[in-house]
N, C-alpha and C positions, 0 to 999 in steps of 0.2 A: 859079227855074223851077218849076212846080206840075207836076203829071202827074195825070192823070184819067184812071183807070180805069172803063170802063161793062161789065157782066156781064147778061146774058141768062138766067132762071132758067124754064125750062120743066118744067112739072110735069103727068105724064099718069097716070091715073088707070089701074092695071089690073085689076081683078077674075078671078076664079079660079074657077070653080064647079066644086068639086069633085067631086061625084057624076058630074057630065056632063063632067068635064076638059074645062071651053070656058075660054077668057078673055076676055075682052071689056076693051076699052077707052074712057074716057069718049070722048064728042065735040067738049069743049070742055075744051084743056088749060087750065091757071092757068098764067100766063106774066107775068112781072116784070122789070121794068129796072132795077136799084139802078146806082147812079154814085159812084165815090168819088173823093174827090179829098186829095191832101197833097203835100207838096213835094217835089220830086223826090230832092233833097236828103240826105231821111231814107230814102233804099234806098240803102243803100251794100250793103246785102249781106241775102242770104235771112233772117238773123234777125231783123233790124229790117224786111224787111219781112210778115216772117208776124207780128209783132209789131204793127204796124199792119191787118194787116187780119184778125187773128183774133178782134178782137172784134165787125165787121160782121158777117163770116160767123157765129161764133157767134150773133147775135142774127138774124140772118136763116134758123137753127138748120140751117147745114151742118154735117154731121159734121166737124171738123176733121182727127180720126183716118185717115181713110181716105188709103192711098197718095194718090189723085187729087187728095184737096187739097191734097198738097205737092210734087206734079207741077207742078201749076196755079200753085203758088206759085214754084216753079224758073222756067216759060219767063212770067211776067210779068215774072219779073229781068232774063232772058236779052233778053227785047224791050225793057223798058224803059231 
């Protein structure tokens, strides 16, 4: 059985001006669809699966570090 993961990447731009403390935000985020797919198989458990998708993410340059990638990576186990 294969499992296909699809991840929604939205990226908004915010600027800071500091003299005037405004922020402003672009008007047109960068928004990406990446889809992965492997066998279902090979996730028997969180390290084989951060194992498999730390190198997408890496090259798709998410911080791996952060709490929330290994949140992220807990409830894809948990659903999948």
């Amino acid at each position: 059985m294969n499992f296909r993961l699809s991840v929604d990447f939205v990226l908004v731009s915010v600027h800071h001006d500091c003299l005037a403390n405004i922020y402003t935000t672009s008007d047109d985020p960068l928004s990406l669809r990446q889809t992965f797919r492997f066998k279902l198989n090979m996730v028997e458990n969180e390290y084989q699966l951060h194992q498999i998708l730390f190198p997408m993410f890496t090259r798709l340059r998410i911080n791996t570090a952060f709490v929330v990638y290994h949140s992220f990576i807990h409830e894809i186990l948990q659903r999948g």
